[in-house]
N, C-alpha and C positions, 0 to 999 in steps of 0.2 A: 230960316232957311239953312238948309246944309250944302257944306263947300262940295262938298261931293258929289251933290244933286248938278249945282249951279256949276260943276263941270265938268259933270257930263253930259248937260243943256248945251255948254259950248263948242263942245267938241263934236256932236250930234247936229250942227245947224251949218257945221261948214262943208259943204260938197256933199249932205247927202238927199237923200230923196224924203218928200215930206212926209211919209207915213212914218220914218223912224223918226222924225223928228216929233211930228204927235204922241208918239207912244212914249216916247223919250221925257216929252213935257208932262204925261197923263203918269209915266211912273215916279215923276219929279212929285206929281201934285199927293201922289198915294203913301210918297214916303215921309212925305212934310205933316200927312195928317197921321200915320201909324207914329212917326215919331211923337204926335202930339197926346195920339193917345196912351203912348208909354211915358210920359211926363203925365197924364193925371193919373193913370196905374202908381204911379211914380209917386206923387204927393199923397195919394187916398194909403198908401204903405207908410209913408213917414209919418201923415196925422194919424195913424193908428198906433204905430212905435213910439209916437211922442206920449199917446194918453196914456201908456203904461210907463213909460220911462221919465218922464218929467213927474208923475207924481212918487216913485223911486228914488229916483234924485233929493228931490223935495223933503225927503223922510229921512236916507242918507245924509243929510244935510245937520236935519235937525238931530239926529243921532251923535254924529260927528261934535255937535257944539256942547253934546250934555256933560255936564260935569262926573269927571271920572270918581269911581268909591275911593273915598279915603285910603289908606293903606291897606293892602289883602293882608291879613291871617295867617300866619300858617296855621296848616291843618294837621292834627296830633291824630293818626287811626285811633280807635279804641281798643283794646286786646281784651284776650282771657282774663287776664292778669288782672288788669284795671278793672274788669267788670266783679272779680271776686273780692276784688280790695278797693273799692272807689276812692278817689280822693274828695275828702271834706265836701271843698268846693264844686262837684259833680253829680249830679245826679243823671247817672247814666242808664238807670234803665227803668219802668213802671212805678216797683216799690221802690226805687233805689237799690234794695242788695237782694241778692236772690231768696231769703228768707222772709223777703216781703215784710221788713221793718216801718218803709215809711218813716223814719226817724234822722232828721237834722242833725249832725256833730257840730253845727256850727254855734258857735257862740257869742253872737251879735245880739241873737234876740233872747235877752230875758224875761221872767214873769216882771221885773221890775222896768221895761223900757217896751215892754208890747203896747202899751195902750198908745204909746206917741208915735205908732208905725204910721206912715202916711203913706196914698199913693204917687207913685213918683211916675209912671205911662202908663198910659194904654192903647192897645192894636185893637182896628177896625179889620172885625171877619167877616166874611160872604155869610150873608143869609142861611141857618139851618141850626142844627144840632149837635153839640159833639160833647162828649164826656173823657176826655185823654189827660193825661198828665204831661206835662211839657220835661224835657228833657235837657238836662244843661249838660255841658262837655264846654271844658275851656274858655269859658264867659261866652259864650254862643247858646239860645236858648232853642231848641224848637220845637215850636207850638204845631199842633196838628189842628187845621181849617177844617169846616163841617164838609167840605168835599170829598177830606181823604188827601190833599197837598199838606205840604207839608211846609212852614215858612221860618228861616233862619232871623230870627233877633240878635242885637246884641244886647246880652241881660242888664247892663248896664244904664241904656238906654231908652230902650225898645226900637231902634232905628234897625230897619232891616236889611240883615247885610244880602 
């Protein structure tokens, strides 16, 4: 019941004539049930706001707890420069150098220690087809997915930055 109601019931019942007192009780009894019915408007709004927001929270939450990435990278742009003169360690672009070499300077792997090459990762791709060359910059490797994404390794590893 509202204080508001219950006084103006009282104030309506002293000296006056009974029809306003009737009317006075009947507006008592309409506003006790309009207020009831804005208390379930009321709750059918918040259990609607909770099924979105509690399971929100719920994800926020779990987001919140995941362990942050290791140290960030800085990131080196690539230039003209770089792309005309790559360094050793890069393969920045299809053949590597724009004369479409295709050819390693590096010299780790010889005819004398190739056969002892092992694998050291490997990346699980989505379903499909792809024929690309992966591209290094910086110990950063990435591979292009049969979708057309494109996904950052670190060459090192294979852990995806």
């Amino acid at each position: 019941m509202s204080r508001i109601s219950d006084l103006r019931l009282a104030a309506t019942s002293e000296g006056r004539r009974p029809g306003e007192l009737t009317w006075t009780i009947t507006t008592f009894f309409f506003e006790a049930f309009q207020e009831a019915d804005n208390f379930s408007v009321t709750m059918k709004n918040t259990l609607k706001l909770s099924v979105v927001l509690v399971p929100l929270l719920v994800t926020m939450a779990l987001v919140a707890q995941a362990p942050l990435p290791s140290g960030s990278r800085p990131f080196t742009p690539v230039t003209q420069k770089m792309l005309e003169n790559p360094s050793p360690d890069d393969w920045l672009m299809f053949s590597r150098t724009y004369d479409a070499q295709r050819y390693s300077p590096l010299k780790q792997i010889t005819k004398q220690n190739v056969g002892q090459l092992k694998m050291v990762y490997t990346i699980d791709m989505p379903t499909g087809s792809t024929e690309t060359i992966p591209l290094v910059h910086d110990g950063v490797m990435y591979a292009t997915m049969p979708s057309g994404a494109v996904r950052a390794l670190d060459a090192a590893t294979g852990a995806t930055i």
